[in-house]
Structures are given as structure tokens and as C-alpha cells.
MARDOVEX-351647 format. One record per residue: residue in three letters; x, y, z of N, C-alpha, C in turn. Coordinates in steps of 0.05 Angstrom, whole numbers, always signed. Each point is the difference from the previous one (the first is absolute). Example, Ala and Ser with C-alpha at 12.3 -4.5 7.8 and 13.67 -1.06 7.14 Angstrom:
2
ALA;+264;-114;+156;-18;+24;+0;+18;+24;+0
SER;-7;+21;-14;+16;+24;+1;-15;+22;+14
***
This chain:
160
UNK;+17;-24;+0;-17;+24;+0;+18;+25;+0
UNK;+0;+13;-26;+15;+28;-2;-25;+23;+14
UNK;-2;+0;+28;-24;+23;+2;+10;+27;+15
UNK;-1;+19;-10;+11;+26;+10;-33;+2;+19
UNK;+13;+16;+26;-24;+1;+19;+13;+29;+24
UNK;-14;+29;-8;+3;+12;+18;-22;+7;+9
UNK;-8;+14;+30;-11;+0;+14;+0;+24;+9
UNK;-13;+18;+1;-4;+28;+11;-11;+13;+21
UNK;+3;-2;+22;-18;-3;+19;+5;+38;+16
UNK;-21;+10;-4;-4;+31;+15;-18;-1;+28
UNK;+14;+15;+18;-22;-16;+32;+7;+37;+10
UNK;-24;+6;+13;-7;+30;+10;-26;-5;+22
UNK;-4;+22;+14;-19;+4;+24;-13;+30;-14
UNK;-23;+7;+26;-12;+17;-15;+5;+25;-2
UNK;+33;+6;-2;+6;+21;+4;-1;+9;-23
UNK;+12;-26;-20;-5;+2;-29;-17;-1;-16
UNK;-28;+3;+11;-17;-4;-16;-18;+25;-15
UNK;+8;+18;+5;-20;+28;-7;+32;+20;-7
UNK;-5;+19;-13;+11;+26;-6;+28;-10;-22
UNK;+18;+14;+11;+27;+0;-4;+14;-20;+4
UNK;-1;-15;+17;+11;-25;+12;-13;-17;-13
UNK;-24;-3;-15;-8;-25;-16;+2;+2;-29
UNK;+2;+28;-4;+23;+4;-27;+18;-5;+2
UNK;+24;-3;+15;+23;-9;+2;+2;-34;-15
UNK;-24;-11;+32;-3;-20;-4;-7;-20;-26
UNK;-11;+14;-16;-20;-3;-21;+25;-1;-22
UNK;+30;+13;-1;+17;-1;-14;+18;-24;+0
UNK;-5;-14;+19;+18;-23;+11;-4;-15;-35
UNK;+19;-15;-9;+0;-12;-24;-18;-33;+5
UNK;-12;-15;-19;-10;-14;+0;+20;-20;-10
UNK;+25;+8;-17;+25;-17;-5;+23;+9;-11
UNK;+16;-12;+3;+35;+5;+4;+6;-9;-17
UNK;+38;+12;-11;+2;-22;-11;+16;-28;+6
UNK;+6;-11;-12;+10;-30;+4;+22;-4;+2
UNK;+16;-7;+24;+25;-10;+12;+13;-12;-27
UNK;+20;-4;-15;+23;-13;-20;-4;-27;+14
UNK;-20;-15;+4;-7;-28;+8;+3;-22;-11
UNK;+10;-28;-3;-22;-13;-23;-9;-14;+20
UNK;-35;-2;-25;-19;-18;+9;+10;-27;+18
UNK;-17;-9;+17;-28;+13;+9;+13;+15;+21
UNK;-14;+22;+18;+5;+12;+17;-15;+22;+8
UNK;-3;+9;+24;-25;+14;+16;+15;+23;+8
UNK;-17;+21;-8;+16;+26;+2;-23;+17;+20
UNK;+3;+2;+28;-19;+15;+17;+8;+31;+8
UNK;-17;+13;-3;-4;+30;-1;-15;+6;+28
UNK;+9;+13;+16;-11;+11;+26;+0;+29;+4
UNK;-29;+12;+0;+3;+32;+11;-18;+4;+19
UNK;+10;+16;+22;-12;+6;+18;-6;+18;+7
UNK;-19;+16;+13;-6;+31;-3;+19;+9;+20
UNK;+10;-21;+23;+25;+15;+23;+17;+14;-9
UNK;+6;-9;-32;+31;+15;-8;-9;+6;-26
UNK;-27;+13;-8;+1;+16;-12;-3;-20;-30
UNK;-11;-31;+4;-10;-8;-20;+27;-12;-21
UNK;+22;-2;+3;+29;-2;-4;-4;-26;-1
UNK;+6;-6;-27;+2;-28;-1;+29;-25;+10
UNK;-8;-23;+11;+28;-10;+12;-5;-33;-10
UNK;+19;+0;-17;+4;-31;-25;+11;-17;+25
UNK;-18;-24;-13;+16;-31;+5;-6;-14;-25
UNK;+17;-13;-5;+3;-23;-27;-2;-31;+12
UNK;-2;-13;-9;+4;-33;+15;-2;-15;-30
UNK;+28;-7;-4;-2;-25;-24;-15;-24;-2
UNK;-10;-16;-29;-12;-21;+11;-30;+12;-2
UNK;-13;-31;-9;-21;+7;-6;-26;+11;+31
UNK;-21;+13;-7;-21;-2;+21;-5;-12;+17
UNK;+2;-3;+25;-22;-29;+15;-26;+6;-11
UNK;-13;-14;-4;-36;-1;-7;-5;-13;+24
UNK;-20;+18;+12;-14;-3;+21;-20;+18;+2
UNK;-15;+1;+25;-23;+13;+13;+18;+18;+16
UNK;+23;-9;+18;+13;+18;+11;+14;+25;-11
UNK;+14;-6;-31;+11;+20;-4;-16;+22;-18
UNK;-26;-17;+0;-24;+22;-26;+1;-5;-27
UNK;+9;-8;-3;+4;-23;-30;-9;-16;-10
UNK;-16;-22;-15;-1;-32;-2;+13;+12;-36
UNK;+19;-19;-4;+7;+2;-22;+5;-43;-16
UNK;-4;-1;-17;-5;-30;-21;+4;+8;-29
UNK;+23;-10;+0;+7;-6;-36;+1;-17;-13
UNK;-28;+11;-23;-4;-34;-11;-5;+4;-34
UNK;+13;-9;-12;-8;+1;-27;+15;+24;-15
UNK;+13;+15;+10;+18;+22;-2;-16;+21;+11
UNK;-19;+6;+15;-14;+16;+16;+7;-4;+22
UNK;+1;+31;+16;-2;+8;+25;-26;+2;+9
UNK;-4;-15;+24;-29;+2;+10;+2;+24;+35
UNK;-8;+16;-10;+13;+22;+22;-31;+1;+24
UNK;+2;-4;+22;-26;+15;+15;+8;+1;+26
UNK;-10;+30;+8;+13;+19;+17;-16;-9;+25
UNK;+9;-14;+28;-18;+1;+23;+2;+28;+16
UNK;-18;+3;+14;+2;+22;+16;+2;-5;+24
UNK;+7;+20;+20;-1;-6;+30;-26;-2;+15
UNK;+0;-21;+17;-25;-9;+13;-7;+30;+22
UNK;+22;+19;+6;+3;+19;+24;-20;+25;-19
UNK;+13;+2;-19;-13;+25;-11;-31;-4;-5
UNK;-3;+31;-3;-35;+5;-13;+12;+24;-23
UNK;-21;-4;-20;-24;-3;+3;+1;-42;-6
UNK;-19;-7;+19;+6;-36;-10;-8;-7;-27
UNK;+3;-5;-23;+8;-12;-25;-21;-21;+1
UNK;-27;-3;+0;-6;-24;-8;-8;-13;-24
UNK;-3;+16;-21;+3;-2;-29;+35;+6;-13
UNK;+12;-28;-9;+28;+20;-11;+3;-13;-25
UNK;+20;+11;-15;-5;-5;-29;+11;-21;+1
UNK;-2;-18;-27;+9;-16;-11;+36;+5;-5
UNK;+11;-23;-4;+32;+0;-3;+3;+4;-26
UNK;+24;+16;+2;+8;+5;-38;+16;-24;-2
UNK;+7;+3;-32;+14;-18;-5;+14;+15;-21
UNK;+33;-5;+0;+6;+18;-10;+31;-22;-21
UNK;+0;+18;-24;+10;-22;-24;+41;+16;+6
UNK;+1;-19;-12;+30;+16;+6;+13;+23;-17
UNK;+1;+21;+17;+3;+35;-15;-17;+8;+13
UNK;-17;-9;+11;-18;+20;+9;+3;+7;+35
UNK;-19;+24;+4;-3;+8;+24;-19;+14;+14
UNK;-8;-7;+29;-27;+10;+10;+17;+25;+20
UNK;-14;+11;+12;-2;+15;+16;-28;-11;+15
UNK;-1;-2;+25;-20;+3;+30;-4;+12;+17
UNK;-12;+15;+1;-8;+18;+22;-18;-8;+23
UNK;+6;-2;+32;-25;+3;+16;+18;+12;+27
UNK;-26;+10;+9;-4;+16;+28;-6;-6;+21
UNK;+14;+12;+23;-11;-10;+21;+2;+25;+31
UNK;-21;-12;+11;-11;+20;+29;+16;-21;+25
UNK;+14;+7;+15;+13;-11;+29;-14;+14;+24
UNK;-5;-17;+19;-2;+16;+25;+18;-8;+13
UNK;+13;+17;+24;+23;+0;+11;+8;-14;+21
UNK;+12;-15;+9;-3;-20;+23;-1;+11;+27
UNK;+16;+26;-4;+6;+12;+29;-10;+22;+5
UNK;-5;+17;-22;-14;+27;-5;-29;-8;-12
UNK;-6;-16;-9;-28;+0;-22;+1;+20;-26
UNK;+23;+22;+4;+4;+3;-27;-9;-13;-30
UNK;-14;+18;-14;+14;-26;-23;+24;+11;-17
UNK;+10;-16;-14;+24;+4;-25;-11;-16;-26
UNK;+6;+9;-18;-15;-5;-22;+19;-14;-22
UNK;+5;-20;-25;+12;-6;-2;-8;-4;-31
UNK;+21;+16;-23;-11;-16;-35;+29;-20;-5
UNK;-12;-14;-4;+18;-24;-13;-5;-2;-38
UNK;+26;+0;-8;+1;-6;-26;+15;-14;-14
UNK;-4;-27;-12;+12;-19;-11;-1;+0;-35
UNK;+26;+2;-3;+9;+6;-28;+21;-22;+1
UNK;-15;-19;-25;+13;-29;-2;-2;-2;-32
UNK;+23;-20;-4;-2;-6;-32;+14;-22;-5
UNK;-7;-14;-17;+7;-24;-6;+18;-2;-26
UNK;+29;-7;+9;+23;+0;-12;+21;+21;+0
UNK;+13;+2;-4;+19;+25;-2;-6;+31;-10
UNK;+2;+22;+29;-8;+16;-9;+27;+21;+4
UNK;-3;+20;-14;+21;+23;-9;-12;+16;+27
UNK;+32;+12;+9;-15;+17;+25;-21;+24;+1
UNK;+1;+7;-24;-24;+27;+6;-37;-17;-11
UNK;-2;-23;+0;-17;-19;-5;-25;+17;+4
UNK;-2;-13;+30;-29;+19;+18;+8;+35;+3
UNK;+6;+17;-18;-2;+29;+3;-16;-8;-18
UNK;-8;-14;-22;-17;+4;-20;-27;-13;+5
UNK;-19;+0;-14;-29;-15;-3;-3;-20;-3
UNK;-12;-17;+24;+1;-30;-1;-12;-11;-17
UNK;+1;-31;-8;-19;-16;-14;-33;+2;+11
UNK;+3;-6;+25;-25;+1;+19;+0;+12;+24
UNK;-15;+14;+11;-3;+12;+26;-27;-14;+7
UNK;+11;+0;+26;-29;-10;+22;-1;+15;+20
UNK;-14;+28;-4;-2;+10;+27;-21;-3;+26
UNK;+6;-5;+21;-15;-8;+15;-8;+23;+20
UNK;+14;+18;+0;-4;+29;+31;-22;+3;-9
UNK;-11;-1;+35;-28;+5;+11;+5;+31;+15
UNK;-22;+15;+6;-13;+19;+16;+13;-2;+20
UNK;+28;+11;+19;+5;-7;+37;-13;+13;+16
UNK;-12;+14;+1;-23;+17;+17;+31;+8;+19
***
């Protein structure tokens, strides 16, 4: 499995959610470009509103675990990628309709989007969280995901 797989993940409270500060927010990129890698390998993107939304890279060679744990189920069969995104059981809004899995031919690539509401363990705060998965099947050139995916699945809901 040649599968390029980065991961975008933006997490803020409600400081960021109205004015100036959710314009900021709102600029955070949805994707990067691509580490001088080769396939397969997982490229994770972390911004946080503490430092101003500043993104901070980890790479990990080697293909995906597919699991429920890591938000993934991934199956290659026939020269298709069968991609479908789980969500976290913690977040709302709860997901009980979710799409169907792409399947994706080799060259191609999805982008995924979904959202999520936290309440806080110690404060009741919440923190809010967009996750975005930009995956492709086979070898991709690093500026890949700056451009327009094969497929998008967006999933962000309403966080009240």
C-alpha cells in the first residue's frame, strides 16, 4: 500500500469563536505540504489556539494502523483504497447518520472534514475540535493536497 495520509487537526475554546480571534482561526490551513517522504507514511499537522494556531509536524514512516482507535478503517482491494473516517465516541454533535466509505483508485485523493464539541473534565469548558484527513492513494508530489481533491466528504456540524 503506497498511501500518503496527512491529518490536520485545529482544536480552540470559546475564545475563538466570535470576532477577530475566529478570523484568525478560520485562516488556519486545511493542508500542508508534504514532507520529501516515500510512501506510505502519515504526515500529522497540529494547531492550537495557545500558540496562536502554529502548526507543529510529526511524520511516522510506514504504512497507517487501520483501526477505530486511530480514525481510519482503511482496505485495499482490487487496486482501490477503501477509506472511512471513524469519529470519536467523546465528541458531539453525535454522528448518527455517516457517509458511506470512498473508495479511491490510484492517483487519486479525498479530503474529510468533521467537527467536534468537548466538554471539559475539570472546568466543563468546552474546546472545539476540526479534524481534516487528506489521503491518497499512491504516490503523491508534495504540494498534492494545496490543490482540489478527487472527493471531499464534508461532515462539520452546527457547535452551538
Amino acid at each position: 500500500m503506497e498511501t500518503v495520509v496527512q491529518w490536520v487537526c485545529t482544536s480552540w475554546t470559546k475564545r475563538s469563536r466570535g470576532g477577530l480571534a475566529a478570523s484568525h482561526r478560520n485562516k488556519a490551513p486545511m493542508a500542508f505540504p508534504l514532507p520529501p517522504v516515500a510512501p506510505p507514511f502519515v504526515h500529522s499537522v497540529l494547531m492550537y489556539e495557545a500558540d496562536g494556531f502554529r502548526p507543529h509536524f510529526e511524520t511516522h514512516e510506514g504504512p497507517p494502523d487501520s483501526g477505530s482507535d486511530t480514525g481510519v478503517l482503511l482496505h485495499e482491494a482490487d487496486g482501490l483504497l477503501r477509506v472511512q473516517l471513524t469519529v470519536t465516541p467523546f465528541g458531539m454533535p453525535r454522528r448518527w447518520r455517516r457517509p458511506p466509505a470512498v473508495r479511491l483508485a490510484r492517483g487519486e485523493w479525498l479530503r474529510w472534514q468533521v467537527n467536534y464539541r468537548f466538554a471539559g473534565t475539570c472546568s466543563g469548558d468546552w474546546t472545539y475540535r476540526l479534524d481534516t484527513l487528506n489521503i491518497a492513494n499512491g504516490p503523491a508530489p508534495t504540494d498534492l493536497f494545496l490543490g482540489a481533491p478527487t472527493t471531499h466528504v464534508d461532515e462539520r456540524a452546527a457547535l452551538r
